[in-house]
BALOKE-855949 format. One record per residue (C-alpha): x, y, z; residue in three letters. Coordinates in steps of 0.05 Angstrom, whole numbers, padded with zeros to 5 digits, always signed. Each point is the difference from the previous one (the first is absolute). Layout:
BEGIN
XYZALA...
//
This chain:
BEGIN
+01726+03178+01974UNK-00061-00050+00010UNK+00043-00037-00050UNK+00060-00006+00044UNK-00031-00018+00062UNK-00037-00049-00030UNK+00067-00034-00033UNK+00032+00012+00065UNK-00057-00039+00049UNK+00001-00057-00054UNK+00074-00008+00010UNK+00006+00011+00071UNK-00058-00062+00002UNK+00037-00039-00041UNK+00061+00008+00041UNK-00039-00012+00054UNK-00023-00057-00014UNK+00056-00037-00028UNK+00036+00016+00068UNK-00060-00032+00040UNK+00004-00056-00054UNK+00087-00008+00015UNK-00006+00000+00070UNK-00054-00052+00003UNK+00052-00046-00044UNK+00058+00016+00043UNK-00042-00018+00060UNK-00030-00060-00023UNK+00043-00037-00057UNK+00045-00054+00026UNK+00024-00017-00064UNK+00055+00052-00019UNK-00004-00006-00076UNK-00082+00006+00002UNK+00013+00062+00044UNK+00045+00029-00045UNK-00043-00015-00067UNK-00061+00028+00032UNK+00039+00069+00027UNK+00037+00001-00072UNK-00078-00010-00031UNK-00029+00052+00040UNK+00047+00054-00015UNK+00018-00012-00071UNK-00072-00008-00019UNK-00049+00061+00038UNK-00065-00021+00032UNK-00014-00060-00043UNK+00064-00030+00044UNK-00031+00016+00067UNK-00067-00017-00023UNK+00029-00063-00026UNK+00034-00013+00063UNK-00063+00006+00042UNK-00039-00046-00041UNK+00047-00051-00012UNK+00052+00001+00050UNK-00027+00001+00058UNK-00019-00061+00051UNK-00074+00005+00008UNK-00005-00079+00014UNK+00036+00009+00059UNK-00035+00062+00023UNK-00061-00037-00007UNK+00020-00062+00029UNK+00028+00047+00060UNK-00083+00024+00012UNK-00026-00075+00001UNK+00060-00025+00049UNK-00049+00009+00062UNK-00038-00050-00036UNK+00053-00043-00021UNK+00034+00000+00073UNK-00075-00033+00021UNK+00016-00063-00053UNK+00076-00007+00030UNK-00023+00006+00076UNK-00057-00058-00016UNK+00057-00039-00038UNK+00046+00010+00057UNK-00060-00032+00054UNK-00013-00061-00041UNK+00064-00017-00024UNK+00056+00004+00054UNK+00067+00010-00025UNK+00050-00061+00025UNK+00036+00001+00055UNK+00078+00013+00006UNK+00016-00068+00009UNK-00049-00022-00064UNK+00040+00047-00035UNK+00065-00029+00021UNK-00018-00068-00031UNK-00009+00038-00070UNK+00067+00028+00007UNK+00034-00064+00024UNK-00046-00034-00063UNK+00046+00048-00048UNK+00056+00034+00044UNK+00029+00039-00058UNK-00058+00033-00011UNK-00009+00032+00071UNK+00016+00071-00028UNK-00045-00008-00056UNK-00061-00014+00049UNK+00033+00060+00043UNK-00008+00047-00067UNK-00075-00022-00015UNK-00021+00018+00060UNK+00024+00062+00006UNK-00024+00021-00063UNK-00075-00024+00003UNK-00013+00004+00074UNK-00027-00080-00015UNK+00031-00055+00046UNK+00008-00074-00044UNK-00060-00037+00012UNK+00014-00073+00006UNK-00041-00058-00017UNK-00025+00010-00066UNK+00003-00046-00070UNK+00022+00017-00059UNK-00017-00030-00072UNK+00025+00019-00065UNK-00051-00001-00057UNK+00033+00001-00072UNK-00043+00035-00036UNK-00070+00023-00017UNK-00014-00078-00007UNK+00017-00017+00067UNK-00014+00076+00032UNK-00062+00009-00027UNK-00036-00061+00023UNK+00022-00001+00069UNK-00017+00081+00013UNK-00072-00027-00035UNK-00015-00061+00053UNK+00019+00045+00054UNK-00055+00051-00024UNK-00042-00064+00000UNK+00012-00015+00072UNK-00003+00074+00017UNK-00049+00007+00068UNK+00009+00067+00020UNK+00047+00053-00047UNK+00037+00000-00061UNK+00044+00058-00017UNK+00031+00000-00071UNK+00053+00057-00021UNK+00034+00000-00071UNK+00026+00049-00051UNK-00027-00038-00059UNK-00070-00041+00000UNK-00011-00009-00074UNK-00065-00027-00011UNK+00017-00055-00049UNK-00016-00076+00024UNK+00047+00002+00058UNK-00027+00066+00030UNK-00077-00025-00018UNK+00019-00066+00044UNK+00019+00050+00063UNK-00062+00042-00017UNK-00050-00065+00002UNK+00041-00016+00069UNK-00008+00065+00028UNK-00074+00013-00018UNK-00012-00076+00029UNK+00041+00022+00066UNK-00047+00062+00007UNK-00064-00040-00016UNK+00020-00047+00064UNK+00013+00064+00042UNK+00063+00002-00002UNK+00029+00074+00002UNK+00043+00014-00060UNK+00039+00053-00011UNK+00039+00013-00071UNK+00050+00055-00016UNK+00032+00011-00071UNK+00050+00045-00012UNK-00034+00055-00041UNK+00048-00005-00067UNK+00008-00080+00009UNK-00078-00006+00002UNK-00004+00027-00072UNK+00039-00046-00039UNK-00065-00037-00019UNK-00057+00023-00026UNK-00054-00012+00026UNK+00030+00002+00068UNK+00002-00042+00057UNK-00019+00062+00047UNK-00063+00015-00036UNK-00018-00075+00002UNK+00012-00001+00077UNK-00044+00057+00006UNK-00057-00024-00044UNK-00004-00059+00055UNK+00006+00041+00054UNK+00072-00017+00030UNK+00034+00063+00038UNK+00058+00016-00042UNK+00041+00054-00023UNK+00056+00029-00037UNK+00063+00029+00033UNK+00022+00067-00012UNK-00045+00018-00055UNK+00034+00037-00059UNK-00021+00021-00070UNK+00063-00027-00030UNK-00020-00040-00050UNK+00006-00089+00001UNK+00055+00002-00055UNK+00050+00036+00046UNK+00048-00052+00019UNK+00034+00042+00042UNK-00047+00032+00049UNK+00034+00012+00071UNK-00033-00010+00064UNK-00036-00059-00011UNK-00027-00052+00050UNK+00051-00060-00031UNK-00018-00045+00062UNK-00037-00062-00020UNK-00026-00028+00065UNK-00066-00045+00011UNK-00020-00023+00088UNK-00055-00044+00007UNK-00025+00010+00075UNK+00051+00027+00027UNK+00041-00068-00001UNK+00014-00013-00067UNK+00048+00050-00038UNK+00024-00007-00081UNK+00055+00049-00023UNK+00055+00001-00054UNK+00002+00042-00076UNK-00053-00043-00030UNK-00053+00053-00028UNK-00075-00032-00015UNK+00005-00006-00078UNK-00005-00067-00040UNK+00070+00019-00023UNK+00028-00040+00059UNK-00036-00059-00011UNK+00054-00049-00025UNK-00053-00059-00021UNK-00035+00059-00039UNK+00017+00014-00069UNK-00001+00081-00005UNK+00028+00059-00038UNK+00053+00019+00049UNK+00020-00049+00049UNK+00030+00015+00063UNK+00036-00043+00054UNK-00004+00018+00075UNK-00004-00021+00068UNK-00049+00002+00054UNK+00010-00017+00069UNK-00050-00028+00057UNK+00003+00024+00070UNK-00037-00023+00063UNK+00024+00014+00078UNK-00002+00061+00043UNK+00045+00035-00071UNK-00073+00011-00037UNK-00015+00058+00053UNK+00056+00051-00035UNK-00033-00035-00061UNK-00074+00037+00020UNK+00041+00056+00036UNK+00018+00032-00072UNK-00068-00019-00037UNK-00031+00033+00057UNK+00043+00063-00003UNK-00011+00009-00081UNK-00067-00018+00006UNK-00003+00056+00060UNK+00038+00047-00049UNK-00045-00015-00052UNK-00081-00002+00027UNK+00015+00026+00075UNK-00032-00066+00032UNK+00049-00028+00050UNK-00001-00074-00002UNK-00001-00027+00074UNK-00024-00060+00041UNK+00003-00070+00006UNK-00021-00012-00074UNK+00055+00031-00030UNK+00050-00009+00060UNK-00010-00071+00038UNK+00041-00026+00051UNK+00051-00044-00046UNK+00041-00062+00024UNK+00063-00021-00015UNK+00002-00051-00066UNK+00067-00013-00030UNK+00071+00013+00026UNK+00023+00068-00051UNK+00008+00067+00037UNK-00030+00049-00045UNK-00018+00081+00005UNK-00032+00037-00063UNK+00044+00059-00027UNK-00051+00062-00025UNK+00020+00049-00041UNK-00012+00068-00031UNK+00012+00071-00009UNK-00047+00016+00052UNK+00060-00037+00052UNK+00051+00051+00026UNK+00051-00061-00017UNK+00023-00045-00057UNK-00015-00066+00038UNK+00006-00049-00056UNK+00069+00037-00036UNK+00032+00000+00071UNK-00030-00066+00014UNK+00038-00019-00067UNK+00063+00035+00018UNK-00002-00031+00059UNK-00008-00080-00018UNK+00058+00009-00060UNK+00049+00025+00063UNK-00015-00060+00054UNK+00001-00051-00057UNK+00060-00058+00007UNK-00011-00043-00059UNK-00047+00024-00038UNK-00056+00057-00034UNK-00045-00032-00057UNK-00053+00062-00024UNK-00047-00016-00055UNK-00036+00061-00036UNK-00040+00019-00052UNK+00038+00067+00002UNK+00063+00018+00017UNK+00017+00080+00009UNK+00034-00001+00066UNK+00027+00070+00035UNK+00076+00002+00004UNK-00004-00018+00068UNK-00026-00067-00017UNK+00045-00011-00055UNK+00060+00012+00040UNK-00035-00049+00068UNK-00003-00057-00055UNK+00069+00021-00023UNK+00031+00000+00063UNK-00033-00061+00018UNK+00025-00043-00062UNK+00068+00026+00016UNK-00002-00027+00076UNK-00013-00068-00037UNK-00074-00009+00003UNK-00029-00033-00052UNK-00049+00064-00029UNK-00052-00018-00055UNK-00049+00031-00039UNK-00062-00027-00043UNK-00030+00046-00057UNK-00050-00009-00050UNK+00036-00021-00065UNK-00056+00040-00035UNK-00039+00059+00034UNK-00063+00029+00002UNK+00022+00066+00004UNK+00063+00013-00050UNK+00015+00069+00025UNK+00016-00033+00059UNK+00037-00061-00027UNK+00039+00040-00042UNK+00024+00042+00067UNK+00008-00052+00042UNK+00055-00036-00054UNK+00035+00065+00001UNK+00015+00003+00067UNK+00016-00078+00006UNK+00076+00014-00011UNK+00005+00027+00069UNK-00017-00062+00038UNK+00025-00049-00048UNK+00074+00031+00005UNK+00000-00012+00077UNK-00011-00066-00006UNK-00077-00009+00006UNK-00033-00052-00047UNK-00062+00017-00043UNK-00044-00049-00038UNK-00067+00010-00047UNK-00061-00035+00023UNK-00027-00029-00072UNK-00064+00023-00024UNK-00060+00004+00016UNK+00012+00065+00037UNK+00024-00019+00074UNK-00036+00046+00048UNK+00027-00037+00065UNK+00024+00045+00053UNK+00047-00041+00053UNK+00056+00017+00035UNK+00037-00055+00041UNK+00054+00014+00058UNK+00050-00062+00025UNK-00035-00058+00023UNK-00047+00029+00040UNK-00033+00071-00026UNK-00047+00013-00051UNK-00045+00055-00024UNK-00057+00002-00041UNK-00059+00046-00028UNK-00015+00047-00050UNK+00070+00048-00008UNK+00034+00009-00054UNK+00077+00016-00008UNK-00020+00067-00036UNK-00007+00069+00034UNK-00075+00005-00005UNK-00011-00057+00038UNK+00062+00014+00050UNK-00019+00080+00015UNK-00067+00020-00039UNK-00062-00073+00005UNK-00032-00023+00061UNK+00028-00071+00005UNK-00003-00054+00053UNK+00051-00053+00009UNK+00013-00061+00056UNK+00071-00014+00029UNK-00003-00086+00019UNK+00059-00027+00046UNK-00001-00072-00023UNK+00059-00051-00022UNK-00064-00042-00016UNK-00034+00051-00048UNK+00065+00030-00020UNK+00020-00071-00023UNK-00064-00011-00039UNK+00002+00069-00035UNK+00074-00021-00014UNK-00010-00057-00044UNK-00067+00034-00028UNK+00060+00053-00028UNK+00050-00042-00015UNK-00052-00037-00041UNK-00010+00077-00036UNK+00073+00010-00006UNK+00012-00061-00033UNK-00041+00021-00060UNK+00024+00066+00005UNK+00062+00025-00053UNK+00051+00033+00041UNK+00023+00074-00019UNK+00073+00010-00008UNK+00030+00071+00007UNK+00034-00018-00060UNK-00066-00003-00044UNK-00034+00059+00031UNK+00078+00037-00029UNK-00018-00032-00061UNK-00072+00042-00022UNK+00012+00044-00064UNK+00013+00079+00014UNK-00073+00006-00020UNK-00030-00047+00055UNK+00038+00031+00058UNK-00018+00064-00025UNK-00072-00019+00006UNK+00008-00034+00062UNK+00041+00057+00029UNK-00049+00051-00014UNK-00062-00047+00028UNK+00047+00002+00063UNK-00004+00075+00011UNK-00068-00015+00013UNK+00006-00050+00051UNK-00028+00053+00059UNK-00067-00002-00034UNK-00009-00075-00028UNK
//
């Protein structure tokens, strides 16, 4: 008899607690195929399913985030005092500066509450050779703050330069503030964390996790690389701190990428989502005139930075996406390192190619990451049939990220064209209405096309039965690459 109850409360727990576990998913998964794999999980497989689920598949970043808002709301009122948003009528000129893209501006502004700032300069850096030394003379001229965020800082010579700059900032009293994403910080040993540390710079590692440094495909990362320099000088773009990117370096694995320069009233949604990760992170809010100065209009592009994450209640960047490929006229140009696009994507680009827009796409000839390679070529059938071009970047692995709209929109950061970055990485992007920059980062890609190999739908047809089987399987894994 004790027997029998005993069976009998074990199972009536178990049952219990898978319910609980199914009506949390149905409540809170968006994403019908992730709610039906976690339901399907939890009742084929008893308690290790639920237990599973509550672990793993379940939000906490945004719960968390949720408890420092309060906080965070301080940061955004301060940001809202010092830097006015523009008028109507300013806001009118940037429409009449690029008229097709009214809608567009319409659609980013609904979607991250932040009005285009105007006044601001833009310069593009091509790689770690022009980056690296710009970002290092403005840590030179530094008076007040410096606040660095990256996923990777290897410390190899490149990351030892930034250290020496940092620890010189901090000598001058200077406050600096460093945050690594926790698995990015560990791809170097010894790291550039405990260096920091040893000289007595406040940093940190976001979201720490006992998942090991080889695990290339960690979720929930902090993939924005940003750097502001008293609140008036911002750097942003997909160029990690590793001497990989230094082109006028010879190194083991080489790595082109861009890096962009930012000053004007732009850099405040530049400190706006340091300050919220480092909030996230350590709990100190970072307010006041050091970190947020008045700022005065510099240059002529109209600019607003695009955060993202899974702690948002939206996809900001993918509709941001969506919504550029449907205003655009003449053209879409999107360079990046990976390309693992949701349907909906596929079939905006599609659609777009077929209205007669000129829709192109940059890859890395050779990847990084073959898993990801490999799925990415499987896939490339269904935007090369609709009439969408594809070329391969030759090596050394192109990491730029770039994505250019017409003659007048462009957007750059850290994102990738993969789902971790789209739904499941903190990343941090900047829309620019310019015909100015737009025509300068124009003939920077042409330049990159022009050494590019295009990829014809007929030579993708062409692998052997044993090459699109491999790439077909790595493309079943797409969701978690």
């Amino acid at each position: 008899m004790d027997d029998f109850l005993t069976s009998w409360w074990a199972i009536a727990a178990e049952r219990t607690l898978a319910v609980l576990a199914s009506v949390h998913v149905i409540l809170h998964k968006r994403d019908v195929r992730a709610a039906i794999g976690w339901v399907g999980l939890i009742s084929l497989v008893p308690v290790l399913g639920s237990v599973l689920y509550f672990v793993l598949g379940i939000n906490r970043i945004k719960r968390r985030g949720g408890q420092l808002q309060d906080s965070l709301d301080e940061v955004r009122a301060q940001l809202v005092r010092e830097v006015p948003p523009p008028t109507e009528a300013e806001l009118e000129e940037a429409r009449q500066t690029v008229p097709q893209l009214v809608q567009l501006e319409h659609l980013g502004r609904q979607l991250s509450g932040r009005t285009l700032l105007r006044g601001n300069t833009v310069e593009l850096l091509d790689g770690g050779e022009q980056a690296y030394p710009s970002m290092l003379q403005a840590i030179e001229n530094a008076e007040k703050s410096v606040a660095l965020a990256s996923y990777i800082f290897d410390y190899d010579r490149a990351g030892k330069e930034f250290v020496e700059a940092l620890c010189a900032a901090h000598k001058r009293g200077v406050e600096v503030r460093v945050l690594i994403d926790d698995v990015g910080s560990r791809y170097s040993k010894p790291t550039s964390v405990s260096k920091l540390k040893e000289r007595g710079i406040l940093v940190d590692t976001f979201l720490k996790t006992r998942m090991p440094s080889s695990a290339n495909y960690a979720n929930l990362r902090n993939h924005r690389k940003i750097m502001v320099v008293d609140g008036r000088v911002g750097f942003t773009g997909g160029m990690n701190i590793r001497e990989g990117c230094r082109g006028d370096w010879e190194t083991d694995h080489p790595v082109k990428d861009v890096h962009f320069r930012f000053s004007g009233p732009v850099v405040s949604h530049f400190q706006e989502a340091i300050a919220a990760d480092w909030a996230f992170t350590t709990g100190e809010i970072l307010i006041g005139e050091k970190w947020f100065p008045n700022r005065f209009p510099k240059g002529d592009v109209w600019a607003r930075g695009v955060p993202e994450g899974p702690d948002e209640d939206s996809d900001h960047l993918r509709l941001t996406i969506l919504g550029a490929i449907s205003v655009a006229q003449q053209s879409v140009t999107v360079f990046t390192p990976y390309f693992l696009p949701d349907a909906p994507i596929i079939k905006a680009l599609n659609v777009a190619a077929l209205r007669g827009v000129s829709v192109r796409i940059v890859l890395p000839e050779e990847n990084n990451i073959k898993l990801v390679q490999w799925a990415a070529t499987a896939q490339l059938w269904q935007v090369l049939q609709r009439g969408c071009r594809v070329f391969y970047s030759p090596p050394p692995f192109d990491h730029t990220k770039l994505m250019l709209v017409d003659n007048g929109w462009s957007l750059v950061g850290s994102t990738n064209w993969d789902p971790r970055s789209l739904r499941l990485n903190f990343e941090f992007n900047v829309e620019c209405y310019s015909m100015e920059l737009n025509r300068e980062l124009t003939e920077f890609t042409e330049a990159k096309i022009a050494m590019a190999r295009e990829i014809t739908l007929e030579e993708v047809d062409a692998r052997s039965i044993t090459i699109r089987l491999r790439d077909g399987v790595a493309r079943l894994f797409s969701p978690y690459l």
